[in-house]
N, C-alpha and C positions, 0 to 999 in steps of 0.2 A: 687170330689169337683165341675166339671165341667168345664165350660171355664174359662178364663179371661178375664180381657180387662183395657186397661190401655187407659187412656185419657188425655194424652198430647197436652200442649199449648206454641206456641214460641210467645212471644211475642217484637217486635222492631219496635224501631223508631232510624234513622240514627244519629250520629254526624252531625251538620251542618243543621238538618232541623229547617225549621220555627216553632219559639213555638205554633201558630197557631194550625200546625198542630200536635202537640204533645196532644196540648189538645180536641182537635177535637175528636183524636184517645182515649184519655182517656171518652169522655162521648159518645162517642157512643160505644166503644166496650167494653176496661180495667174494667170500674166501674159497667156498667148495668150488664156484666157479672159475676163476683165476687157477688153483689147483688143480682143476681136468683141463686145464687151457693148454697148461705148460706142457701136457703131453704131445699137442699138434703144432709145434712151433712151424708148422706152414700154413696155419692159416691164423692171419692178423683180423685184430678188431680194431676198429676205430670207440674207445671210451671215451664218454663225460659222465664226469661227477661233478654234484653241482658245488659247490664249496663252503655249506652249511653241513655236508658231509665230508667233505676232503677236510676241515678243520679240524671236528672228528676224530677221521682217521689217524690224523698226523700227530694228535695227543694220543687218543686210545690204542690203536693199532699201528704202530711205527715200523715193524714187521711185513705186513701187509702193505706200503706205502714204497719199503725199499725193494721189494720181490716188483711192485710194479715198476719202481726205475730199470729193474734190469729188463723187463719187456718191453719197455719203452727202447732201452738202451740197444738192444737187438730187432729192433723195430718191427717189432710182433704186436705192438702198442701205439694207435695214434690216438695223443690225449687233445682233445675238445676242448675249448674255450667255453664261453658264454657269459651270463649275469654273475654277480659273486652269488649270492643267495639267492639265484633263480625265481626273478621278476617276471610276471608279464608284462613283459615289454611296452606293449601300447600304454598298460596303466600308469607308469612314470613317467615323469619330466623327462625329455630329449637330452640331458646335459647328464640326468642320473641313469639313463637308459647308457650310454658312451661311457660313463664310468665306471659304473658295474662293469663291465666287457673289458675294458684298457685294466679294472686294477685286477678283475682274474687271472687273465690274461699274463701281469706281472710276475703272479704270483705262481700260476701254474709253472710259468718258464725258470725263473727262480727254482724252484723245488725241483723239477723234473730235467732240467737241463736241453730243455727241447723246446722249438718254436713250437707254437698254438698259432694256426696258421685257419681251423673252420669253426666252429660252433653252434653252441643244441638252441634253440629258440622253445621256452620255457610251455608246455603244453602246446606249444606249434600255432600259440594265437598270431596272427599273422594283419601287419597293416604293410601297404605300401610304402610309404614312408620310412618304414624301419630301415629297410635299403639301406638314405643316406647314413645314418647311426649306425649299421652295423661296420658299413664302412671306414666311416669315420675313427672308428675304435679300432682300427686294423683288421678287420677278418677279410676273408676273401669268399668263401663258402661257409654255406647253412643247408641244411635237409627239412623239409615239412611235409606233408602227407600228400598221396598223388592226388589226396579228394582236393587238397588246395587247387591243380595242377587239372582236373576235372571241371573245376567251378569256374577255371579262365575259360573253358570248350577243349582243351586239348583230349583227343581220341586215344582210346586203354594203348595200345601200340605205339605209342608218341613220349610214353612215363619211363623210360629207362636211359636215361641220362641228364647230365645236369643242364640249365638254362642259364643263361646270364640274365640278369632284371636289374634296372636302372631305377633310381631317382634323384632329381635334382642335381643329375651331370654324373653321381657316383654311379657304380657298377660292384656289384659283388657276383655270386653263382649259387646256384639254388639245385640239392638232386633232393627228386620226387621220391618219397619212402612208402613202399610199397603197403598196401592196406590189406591186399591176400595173405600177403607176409605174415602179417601182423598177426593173424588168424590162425593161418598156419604153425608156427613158431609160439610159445614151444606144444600146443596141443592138437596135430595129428601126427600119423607114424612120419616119419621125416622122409620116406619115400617117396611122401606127396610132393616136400620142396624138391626132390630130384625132379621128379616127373614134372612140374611145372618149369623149373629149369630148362629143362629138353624140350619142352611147349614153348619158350620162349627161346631157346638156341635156334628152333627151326624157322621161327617169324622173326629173328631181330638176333641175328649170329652179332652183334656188337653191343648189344644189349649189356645195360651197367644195372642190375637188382639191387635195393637197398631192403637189407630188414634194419629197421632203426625203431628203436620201441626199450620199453624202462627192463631196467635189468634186474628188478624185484619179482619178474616175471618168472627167472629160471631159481627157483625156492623159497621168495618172501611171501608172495600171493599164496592163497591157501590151498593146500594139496599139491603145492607146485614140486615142493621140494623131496616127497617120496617121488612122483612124475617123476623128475629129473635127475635125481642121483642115486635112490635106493634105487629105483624102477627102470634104473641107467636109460631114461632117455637122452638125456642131453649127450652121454658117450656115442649112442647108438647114430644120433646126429652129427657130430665129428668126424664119424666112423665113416660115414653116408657121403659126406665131405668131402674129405680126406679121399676118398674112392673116385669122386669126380673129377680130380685134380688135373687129369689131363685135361678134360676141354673145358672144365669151371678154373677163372683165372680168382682166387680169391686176394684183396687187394683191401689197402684203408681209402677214407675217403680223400685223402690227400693225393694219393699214387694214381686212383681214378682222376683225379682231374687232371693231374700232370697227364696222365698218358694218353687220354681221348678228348678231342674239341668237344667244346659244346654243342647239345642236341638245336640249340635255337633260345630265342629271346622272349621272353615273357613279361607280363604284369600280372600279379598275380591279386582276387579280390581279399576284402577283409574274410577271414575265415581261421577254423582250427581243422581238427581232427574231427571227423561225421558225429561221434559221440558228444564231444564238448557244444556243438553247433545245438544239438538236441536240446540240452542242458538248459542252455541260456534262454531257451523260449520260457513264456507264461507259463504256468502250469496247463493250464485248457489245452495250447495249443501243443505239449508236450503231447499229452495226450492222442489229442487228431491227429498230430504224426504218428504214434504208433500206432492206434489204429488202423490209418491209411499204409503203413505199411505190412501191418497180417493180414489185411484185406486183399494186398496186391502180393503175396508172398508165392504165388505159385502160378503167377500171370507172368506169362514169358516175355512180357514186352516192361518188365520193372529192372534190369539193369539198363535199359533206354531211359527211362521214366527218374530212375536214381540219377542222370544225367544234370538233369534242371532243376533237381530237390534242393534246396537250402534250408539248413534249419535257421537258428537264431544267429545275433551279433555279441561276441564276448565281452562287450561295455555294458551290454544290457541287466549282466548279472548285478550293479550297483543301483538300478531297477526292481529286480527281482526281489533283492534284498536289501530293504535300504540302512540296514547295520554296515555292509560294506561300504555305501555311500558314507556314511559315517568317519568309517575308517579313512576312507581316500580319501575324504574334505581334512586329517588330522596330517595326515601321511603329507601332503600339499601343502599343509601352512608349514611345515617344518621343514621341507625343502625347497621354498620359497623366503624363507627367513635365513635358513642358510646361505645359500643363493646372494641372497641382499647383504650379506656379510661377507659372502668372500670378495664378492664384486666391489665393497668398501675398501679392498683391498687392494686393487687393481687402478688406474687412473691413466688417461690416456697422454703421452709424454710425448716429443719429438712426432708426433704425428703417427708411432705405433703403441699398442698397450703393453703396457710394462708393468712390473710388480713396484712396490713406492720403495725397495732398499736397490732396485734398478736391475732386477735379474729379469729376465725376460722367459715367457711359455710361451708356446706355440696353439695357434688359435684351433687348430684342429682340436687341439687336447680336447678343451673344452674343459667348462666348470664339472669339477665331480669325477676328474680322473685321477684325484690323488692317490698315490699308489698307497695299497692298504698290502705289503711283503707279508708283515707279518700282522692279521690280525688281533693276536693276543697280546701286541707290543704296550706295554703299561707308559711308553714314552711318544704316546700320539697326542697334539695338542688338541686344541678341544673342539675347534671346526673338523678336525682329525676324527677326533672322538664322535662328533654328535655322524657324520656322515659314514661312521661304519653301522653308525647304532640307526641310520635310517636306513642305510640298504640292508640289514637283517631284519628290519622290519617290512623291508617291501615284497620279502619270500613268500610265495604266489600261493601256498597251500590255503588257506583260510582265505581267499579272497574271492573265492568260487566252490560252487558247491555241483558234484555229479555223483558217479561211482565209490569215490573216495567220501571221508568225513568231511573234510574242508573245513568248508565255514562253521558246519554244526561241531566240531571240535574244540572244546573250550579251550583246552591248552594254547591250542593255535593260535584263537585271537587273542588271549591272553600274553603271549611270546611279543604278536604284532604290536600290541599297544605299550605290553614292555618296554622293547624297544623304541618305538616312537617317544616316552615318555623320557625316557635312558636321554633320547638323541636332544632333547627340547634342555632336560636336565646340564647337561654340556655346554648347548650355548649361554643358557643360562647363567653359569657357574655354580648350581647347586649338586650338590652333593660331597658324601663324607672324603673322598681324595680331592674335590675340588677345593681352592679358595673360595669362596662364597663372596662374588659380584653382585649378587640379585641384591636390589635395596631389602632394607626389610620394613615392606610396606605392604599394603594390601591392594588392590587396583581391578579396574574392570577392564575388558575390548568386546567389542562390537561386530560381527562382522558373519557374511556368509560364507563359512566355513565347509558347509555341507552341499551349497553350488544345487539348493532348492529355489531360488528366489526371494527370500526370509533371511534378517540378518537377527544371529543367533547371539548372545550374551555369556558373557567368559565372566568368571571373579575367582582371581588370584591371589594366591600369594607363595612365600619360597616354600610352601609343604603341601599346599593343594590347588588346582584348580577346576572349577565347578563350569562344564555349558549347559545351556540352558535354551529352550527352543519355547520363546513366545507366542510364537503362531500354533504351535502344538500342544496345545494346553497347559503351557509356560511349566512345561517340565523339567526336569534335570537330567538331558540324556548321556553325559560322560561326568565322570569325577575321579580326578587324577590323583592319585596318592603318589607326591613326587617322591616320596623319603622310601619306600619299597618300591615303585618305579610300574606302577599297576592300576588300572581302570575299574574301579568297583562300578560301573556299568556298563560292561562289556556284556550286555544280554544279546538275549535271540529269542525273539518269540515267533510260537508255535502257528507254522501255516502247513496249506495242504501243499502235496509233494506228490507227482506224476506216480512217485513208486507205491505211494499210500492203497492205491487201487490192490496191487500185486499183494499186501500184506493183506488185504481185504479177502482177497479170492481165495489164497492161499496157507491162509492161518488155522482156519478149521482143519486141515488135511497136515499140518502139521510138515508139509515138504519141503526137502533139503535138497540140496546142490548135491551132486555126486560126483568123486574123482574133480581131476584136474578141467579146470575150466576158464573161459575169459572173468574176467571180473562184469562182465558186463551179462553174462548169462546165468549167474547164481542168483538162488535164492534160497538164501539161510537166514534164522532166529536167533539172533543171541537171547531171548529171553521168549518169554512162554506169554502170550495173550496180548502184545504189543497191538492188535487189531481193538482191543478195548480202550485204549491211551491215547487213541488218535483226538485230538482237539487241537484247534485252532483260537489263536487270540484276536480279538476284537479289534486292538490298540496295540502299540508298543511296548513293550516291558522295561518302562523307565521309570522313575521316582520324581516323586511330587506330582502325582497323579490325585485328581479331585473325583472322589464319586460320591454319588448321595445311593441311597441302597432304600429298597423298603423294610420296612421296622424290624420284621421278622428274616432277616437274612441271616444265613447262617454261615461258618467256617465253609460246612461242606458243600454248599453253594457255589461259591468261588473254587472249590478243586475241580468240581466239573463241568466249571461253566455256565449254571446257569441261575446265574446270580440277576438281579434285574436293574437295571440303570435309570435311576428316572432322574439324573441330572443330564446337563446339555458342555458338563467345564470339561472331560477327557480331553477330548483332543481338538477341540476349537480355540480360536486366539484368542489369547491376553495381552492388553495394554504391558509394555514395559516401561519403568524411567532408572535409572541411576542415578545415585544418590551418594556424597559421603557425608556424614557425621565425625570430626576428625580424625582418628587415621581407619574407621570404619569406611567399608565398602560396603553398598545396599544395593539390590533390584529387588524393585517394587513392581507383581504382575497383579493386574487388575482385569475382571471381567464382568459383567452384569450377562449372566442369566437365566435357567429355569431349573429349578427342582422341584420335583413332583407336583408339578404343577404352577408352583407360585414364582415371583419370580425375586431372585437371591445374588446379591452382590459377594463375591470373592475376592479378597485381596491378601496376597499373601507374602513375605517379603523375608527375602534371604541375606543375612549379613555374616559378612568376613573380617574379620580382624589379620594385621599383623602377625606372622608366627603364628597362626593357631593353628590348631584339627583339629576345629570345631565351625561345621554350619551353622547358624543361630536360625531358625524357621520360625514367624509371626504369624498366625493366621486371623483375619477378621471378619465376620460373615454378615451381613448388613440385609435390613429388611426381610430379617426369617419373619414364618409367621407364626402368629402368636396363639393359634389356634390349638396347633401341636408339635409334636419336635422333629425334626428332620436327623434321618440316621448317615451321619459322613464320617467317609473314611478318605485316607490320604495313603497312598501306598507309593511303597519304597523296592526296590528289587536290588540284591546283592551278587554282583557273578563274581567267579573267579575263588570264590570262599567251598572249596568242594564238597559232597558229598559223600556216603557211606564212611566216613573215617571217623575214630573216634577224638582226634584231634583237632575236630574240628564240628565246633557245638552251639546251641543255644545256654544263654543262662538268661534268669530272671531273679527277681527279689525271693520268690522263694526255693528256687534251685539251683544252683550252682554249677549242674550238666545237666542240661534240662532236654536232650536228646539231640542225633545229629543232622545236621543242617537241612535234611530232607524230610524229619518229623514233621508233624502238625503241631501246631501250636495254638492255641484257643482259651486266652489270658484273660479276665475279665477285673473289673475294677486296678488295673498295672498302671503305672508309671512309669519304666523302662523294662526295654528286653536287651541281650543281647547277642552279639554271633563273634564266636572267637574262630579266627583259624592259626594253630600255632605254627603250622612250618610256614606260611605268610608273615607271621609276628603281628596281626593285625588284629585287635577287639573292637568291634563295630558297634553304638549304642547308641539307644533314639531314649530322651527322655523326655516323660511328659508331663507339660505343665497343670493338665489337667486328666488325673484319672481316667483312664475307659476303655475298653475292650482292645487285644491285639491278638489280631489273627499272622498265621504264618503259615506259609504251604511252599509246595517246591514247584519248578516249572520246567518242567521236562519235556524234551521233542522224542520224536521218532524219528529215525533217520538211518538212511543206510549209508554203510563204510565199508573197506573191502572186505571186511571180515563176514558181513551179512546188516539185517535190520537188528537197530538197538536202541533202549529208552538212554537216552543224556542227557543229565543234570545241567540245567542251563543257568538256574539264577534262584535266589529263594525273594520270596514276596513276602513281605514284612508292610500288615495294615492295621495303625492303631487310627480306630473308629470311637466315635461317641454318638450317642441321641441328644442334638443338641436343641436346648429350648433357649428362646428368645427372653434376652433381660429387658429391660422398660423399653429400650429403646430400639428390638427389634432387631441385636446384635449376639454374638458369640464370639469367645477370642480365645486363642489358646497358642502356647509355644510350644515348638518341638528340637530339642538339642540332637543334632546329629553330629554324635563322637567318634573321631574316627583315630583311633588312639595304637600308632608302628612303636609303642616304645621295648615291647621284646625284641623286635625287631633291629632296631638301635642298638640292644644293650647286648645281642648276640653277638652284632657283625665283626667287633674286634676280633672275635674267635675265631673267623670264616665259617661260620655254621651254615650249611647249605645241603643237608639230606636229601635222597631224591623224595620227590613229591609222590603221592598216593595215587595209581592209578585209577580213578572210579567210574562206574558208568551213571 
């Protein structure tokens, strides 16, 4: 019969991105693609789209969704299963891992009238145990990189067919997707994939080739789309195709299974694709890998040597970045709360488990397979509700950071905590379609959220909840605004980045990428001097941060860094206790130690009330010395409040637009400031009880995304300071009101007011 060759496309676009660029991505790559396709109805693709885009589609482009039934329908189309909003897999729950895949799965077959019989495994992070879950949830076959298929020992000659792998008694089948491919496709002449074809027809005439790789490649990635349609490569490759038709059998990856046994059995280790393995390492050792790989770039014994190389482990990124860790200690309690609620649902009856009105499920299902048909259904109950709003929060973009923006993209985590917040909201009963079950009380919980060793401190109520990390210098590092459904500390501070070097070397000479390229070999500027802006933070970029400063510190000190710390409170432990005063909720953090020298008691103590948006902050500072004053500040960081827009501002007592959220601010003798952002509906204010200076600066990364390096508005720092001197007894006290006030917000939503949001950088 000859070779094979399967021709797979992932196609996504994240939860939380701007519709902008959804549709950006639909005409330059989704449609024009599909449109040259139609001309070779002999040769079939096997697609996945992941279903934070298929939703998308089926609103905005309903056009494009039915052109794809009828490719499907002449099976010119085999559609892909997988996550609904394309999780990595290993980082979910096993129960949400099965459900994700079953209620896709439902909904693909629904829509397209066709079984989903394989599926994409989200960046190709890959554990052995996935197995039984992919099984579990019906799939039969999945594709991941042959570098997976490399790292078990299997020999280059051994990667062109699929393998069965097992766990725990199940069995699904695994084909190896090719990494020359990858390279190949779409940037050299396409005569090369003939010629490597014919390379491989003469070694392995039964040979099954997978190109599987993101379909943003043929016009979304930059330069791609003259390459491919103006520049007719992509025809010319069809063309190239279409011509080898006699002895290239081209097939989806369904028809390959059905038609060829498996090549043999594998285990396969934990791994991704060679780039994301990079990724996950330390920075240093980022580094020493590349290195060690220019070093050995033209030693002929390095595709040997490539053999035994592994880079990192994809868990490690919640290491690397412990904002992520953050995220998956939030993402975890809320699908363990669910969890604990459906299973109250369940009770075990006649010796099998039953539902309590006596209908029974099948234990394969497993919790978390609830079919999500239609997810825009306004008639989903609220276990319903909170589990779609936790698996569109579990969509994998913002959870890792490499090539792409990821994590450094605010939108993203801002989408993720969205939803997390949406899904907690739900069980709760709060919000304006909901009845409202939440008492109306104010309350604390306790507990290790963040899976550091340290149990972290919660105070609630039905409009906000505050965590708080005492071992970390009893900061404030999440705050839920439940009534907009948003994390006004969803930060990211600024560390060094493997790529940081590249921008170093490269900056002076001002060089750019040319023509079509991988995303992995550009280097382009979205802005002009980003080698000046590199800075790294010390700490965390969280609120209710203690620093003591020497007397003469100034604003411009702290923008760049080099401000001088002569206290020991940042990020060292504080005593915690909880407290109520009637329907008040308190935590009181306490710490005894050294400022500039002497040594200074802290205690500072946060209360919530019932119904409020409003933190109540005490602070009391014990055994200053009475020698001279010590200069503190308490700093506060706001994300998610954007940048460059004029809709979104500081005010003060004497200005009313006092510039936008990326300005300096350099207040002296103030009582409050404030930060509005109107498409949020949210006015943020700190007032103070006692007079005194407030600085304000923005906190911007470097970071690269596919588009090139660019500066990103991550959060603004908001630090009202005093010089404080000691009263008789050796004390200082002061309040601070943190107002955190959704009522434009409130008073829009009858209208559905919902404008797209301001892109900024």
């Amino acid at each position: 019969m000859g070779i094979r060759f399967v021709f797979a496309l992932h196609n996504h676009q994240p939860v939380g991105n701007f519709d902008g660029v959804f549709e950006s991505a639909y005409q330059d790559s989704y449609a024009p693609f599909l449109e040259l396709l139609e001309g070779y109805p002999e040769i079939p693709i096997s697609l996945h789209t992941s279903g934070c885009l298929m939703e998308w589609l089926v609103e905005h482009k309903p056009e494009y969704v039915e052109r794809l039934k009828r490719f499907v329908a002449r099976g010119q189309i085999e559609i892909m299963g997988g996550g609904f909003y394309e999780p990595i897999l290993p980082m979910i729950p096993p129960e949400d891992r099965v459900g994700q895949i079953r209620s896709y799965t439902e909904y693909l077959e629904k829509l397209f009238k066709t079984r989903v019989r394989g599926m994409w495994v989200p960046e190709r992070v890959w554990e052995q145990n996935l197995v039984s879950d992919i099984a579990a949830a019906g799939i039969e076959y999945t594709v991941l990189d042959d570098y997976h298929f490399k790292q078990a020992g299997l020999e280059e000659d051994r990667l062109f067919g699929y393998y069965l792998s097992e766990d725990n008694g199940r069995l699904i089948r695994i084909f190896p997707g090719s990494e020359r491919m990858r390279y190949l496709v779409p940037f050299r002449n396409p005569e090369e994939t003939i010629a490597y074809f014919g390379e491989m027809a003469g070694r392995n005439p039964d040979a099954v080739i997978v190109f599987a790789d993101d379909g943003e490649k043929f016009g979304s990635w930059p330069e791609t789309h003259k390459h491919c349609y103006d520049d007719g490569w992509l025809r010319r490759f069809l063309d190239a195709l279409r011509q080898a038709h006699s002895w290239v059998k081209f097939c989806t990856f369904a028809q390959a299974f059905d038609e060829t046994p498996p090549a043999g059995k594998i285990y396969l280790p934990d791994c991704s694709y060679r780039e994301m393995t990079e990724w996950a390492l330390p920075v240093p050792k980022v580094t020493a890998y590349q290195h060690l790989m220019h070093d050995l770039e033209h030693d002929h014994r390095l595709p040997e040597i490539k053999r035994f190389l592994r880079g990192g482990y994809w868990r490690n990124f919640k290491i690397k970045y412990p904002e992520i860790q953050e995220m998956y200690g939030r993402m975890l309690q809320i699908s363990r709360r669910l969890q604990e609620i459906e299973d109250g649902e369940w009770r075990m009856e006649d010796g099998g488990r039953k539902k309590q009105d006596g209908a029974s499920r099948s234990k394969d299902r497993g919790r978390g397979a609830l079919a999500i048909l239609d997810p825009r259904s306004s008639d989903l109950n609220p276990q319903a509700c909170a589990r779609q709003e936790l698996y569109r929060a579990q969509c994998n973009c913002p959870w890792w950071h490499g090539a792409f923006g990821g994590l450094y993209l605010p939108h993203l985590r801002n989408a993720a905590y969205h939803h997390l917040i949406l899904a907690e909201n739900a069980l709760l009963g709060i919000g304006p379609d909901a009845p409202s079950k939440a008492r109306s009380s104010a309350e604390s919980d306790e507990d290790d959220w963040d899976l550091d060793g340290h149990k972290e401190v919660c105070l609630h109520n039905d409009r906000l909840a505050a965590f708080f990390k005492p071992d970390r210098g009893g900061c404030l590092y999440e705050l839920d605004l439940r009534v907009i459904a948003h994390n006004l500390l969803a930060t990211l501070s600024r560390r060094p980045e493997a790529y940081h070097e590249t921008i170093r070397r490269h900056a002076e000479g001002g060089q750019h990428g040319q023509g079509a390229q991988s995303i992995h070999d550009r280097v382009v500027f979205k802005q002009a001097g980003l080698e000046r802006l590199l800075q790294y933070d010390p700490y965390p970029r969280k609120s209710l941060i203690d620093h003591f400063y020497e007397p003469a510190q100034t604003l411009e000190d702290l923008t760049v860094l080099k401000e001088t710390e002569l206290g020991d409170f940042v990020t060292n432990p504080y005593e915690c206790t909880l407290s109520k005063k009637g329907s008040m909720i308190r935590a009181t953090f306490r710490r005894a130690g050294q400022a500039a020298g002497a040594p200074v008691r802290i205690q500072k103590t946060v209360s919530l009330t019932p119904g409020a948006d409003t933190l109540d902050i005490s602070y009391q500072l014990e055994n200053l010395p009475k020698d001279r004053p010590l200069h503190f500040a308490v700093e506060f960081n706001f994300a998610g409040m954007a940048a460059g827009a004029d809709d979104r501002y500081f005010y003060h007592d004497a200005q009313a637009r006092a510039g936008q959220l990326q300005s300096l601010q350099n207040l002296t003798k103030a009582d409050r400031i404030g930060l509005v952002d109107e498409w949020l509906g949210l006015d943020v204010s700190l007032v103070l009880s006692k007079p005194g200076g407030i600085w304000a600066y923005p906190i911007q990364t470097v970071s690269q995304s596919e588009g090139g390096f660019e500066l990103v508005h991550q959060s603004t720092a908001v630090l009202p300071h005093w010089h404080v001197e000691a009263d008789a007894n050796g004390c200082w006290e002061a309040n601070i009101q943190l107002n955190l006030d959704v009522s434009r917000a409130e008073n829009r939503r009858t209208g559905s007011f919902n404008p797209e949001p301001t892109a900024t950088a």
